[in-house]
C-alpha positions in Angstrom: 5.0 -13.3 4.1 8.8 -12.8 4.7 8.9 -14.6 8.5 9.1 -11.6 10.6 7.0 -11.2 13.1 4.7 -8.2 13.0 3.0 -6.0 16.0 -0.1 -6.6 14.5 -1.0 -10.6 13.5 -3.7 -12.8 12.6 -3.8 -16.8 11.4 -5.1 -17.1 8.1 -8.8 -17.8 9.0 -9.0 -14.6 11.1 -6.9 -12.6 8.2 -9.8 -13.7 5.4 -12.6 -12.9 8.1 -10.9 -9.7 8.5 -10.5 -8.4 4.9 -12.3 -8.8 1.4 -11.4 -11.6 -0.8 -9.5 -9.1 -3.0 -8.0 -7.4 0.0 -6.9 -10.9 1.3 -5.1 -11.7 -2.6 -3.5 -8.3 -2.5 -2.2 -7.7 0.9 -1.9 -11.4 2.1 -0.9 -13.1 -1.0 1.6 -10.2 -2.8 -1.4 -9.9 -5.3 -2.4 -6.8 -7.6 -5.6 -4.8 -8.4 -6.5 -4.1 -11.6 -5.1 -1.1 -12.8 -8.0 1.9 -12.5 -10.3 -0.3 -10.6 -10.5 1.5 -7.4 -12.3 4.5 -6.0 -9.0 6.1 -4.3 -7.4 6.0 -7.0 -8.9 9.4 -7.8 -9.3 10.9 -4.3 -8.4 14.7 -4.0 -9.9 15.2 -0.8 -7.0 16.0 2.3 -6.6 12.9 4.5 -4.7 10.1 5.3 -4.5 6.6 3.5 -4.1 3.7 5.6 -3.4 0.1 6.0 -6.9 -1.7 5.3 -5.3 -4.7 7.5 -4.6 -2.8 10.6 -5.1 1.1 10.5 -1.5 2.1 10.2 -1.4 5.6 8.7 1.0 5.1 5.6 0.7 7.9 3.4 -1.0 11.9 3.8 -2.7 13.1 0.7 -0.3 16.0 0.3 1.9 13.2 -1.1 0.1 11.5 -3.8 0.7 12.6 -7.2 -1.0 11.7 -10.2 1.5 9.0 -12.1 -0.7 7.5 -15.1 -0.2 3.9 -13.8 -3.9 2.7 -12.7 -2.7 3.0 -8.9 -2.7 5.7 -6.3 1.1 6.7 -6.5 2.9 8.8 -3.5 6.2 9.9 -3.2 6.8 9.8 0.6 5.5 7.7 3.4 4.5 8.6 6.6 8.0 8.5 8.3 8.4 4.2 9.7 5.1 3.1 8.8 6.5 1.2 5.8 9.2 -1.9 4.7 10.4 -2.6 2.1 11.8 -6.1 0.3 13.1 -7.4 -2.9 10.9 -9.1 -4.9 12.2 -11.7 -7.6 8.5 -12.8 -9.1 7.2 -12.7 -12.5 11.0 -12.6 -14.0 11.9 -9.5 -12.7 13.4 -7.2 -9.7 11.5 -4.7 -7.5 10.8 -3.4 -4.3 7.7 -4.8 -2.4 6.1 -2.1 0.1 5.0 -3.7 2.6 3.1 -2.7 6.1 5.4 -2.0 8.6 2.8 -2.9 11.5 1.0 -6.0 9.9 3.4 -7.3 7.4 0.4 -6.8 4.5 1.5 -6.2 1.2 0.9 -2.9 -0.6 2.9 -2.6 -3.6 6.3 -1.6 -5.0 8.3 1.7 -4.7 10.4 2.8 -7.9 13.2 5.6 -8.5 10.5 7.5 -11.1 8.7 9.6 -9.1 8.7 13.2 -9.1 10.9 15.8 -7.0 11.9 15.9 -4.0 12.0 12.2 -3.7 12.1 10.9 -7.0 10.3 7.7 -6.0 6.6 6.7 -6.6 4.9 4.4 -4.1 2.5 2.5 -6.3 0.1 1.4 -4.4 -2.9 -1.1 -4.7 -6.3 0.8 -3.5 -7.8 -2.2 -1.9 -4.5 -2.5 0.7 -5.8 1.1 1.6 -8.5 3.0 3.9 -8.8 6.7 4.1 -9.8 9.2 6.2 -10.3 12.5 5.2 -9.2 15.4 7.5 -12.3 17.4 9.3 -12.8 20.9 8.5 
């Protein structure tokens, strides 16, 4: 992680208790999904998506957009719930999303997404838990 300290902590023992062992590579150690491998990736229902390491609302289903990429993709988080780094791995330069309460990693934002934003929040499914809204 990046140092800062977060509301929301854990030591590394309590961290792997907490989450999956894909979870924990994803959102603990700035690892990615495979592309079309999770279940939200294809949720339509209205809702929210939230942080699978501490229930932090992140993103509301009126806000992801289809993008092609294997990944659910928004275009606007739910207003401070997110951070943002730069990340210099694998050769190149991007901007990590990150939790804003527990510090988990969730993906990269990037300036292609569609109107009004123009960004697209990529985002791994496992990082995420939703809720869909009652009727």
């Amino acid at each position: 992680m990046n140092g800062k300290t977060y509301p929301v902590t854990h030591t590394e023992a309590e961290w792997r208790a907490l989450l999956t062992p894909e979870q924990f590579d994803v959102m603990r150690g700035h690892g990615t999904e495979r592309p079309g491998s999770c279940a939200l990736l294809h949720e339509k229902r209205h809702g929210t998506f939230s942080c699978a390491g501490c229930g932090q609302p992140l993103f509301q289903s009126g806000q992801k957009f289809e993008s092609g990429t294997g990944w659910p993709s928004f275009d606007t988080p739910v207003e401070g719930s997110i951070e943002t780094t730069e990340d210099r791995s694998y050769g190149m330069v991007r901007t990590e999303v990150h939790c804003a309460r527990c510090g988990s990693h969730l993906g990269h934002v990037f300036p292609d997404g569609p109107p009004p934003t123009g960004l697209r929040y990529c985002i791994n499914g496992v990082a995420l838990d939703f809720e869909a809204d009652q009727a």
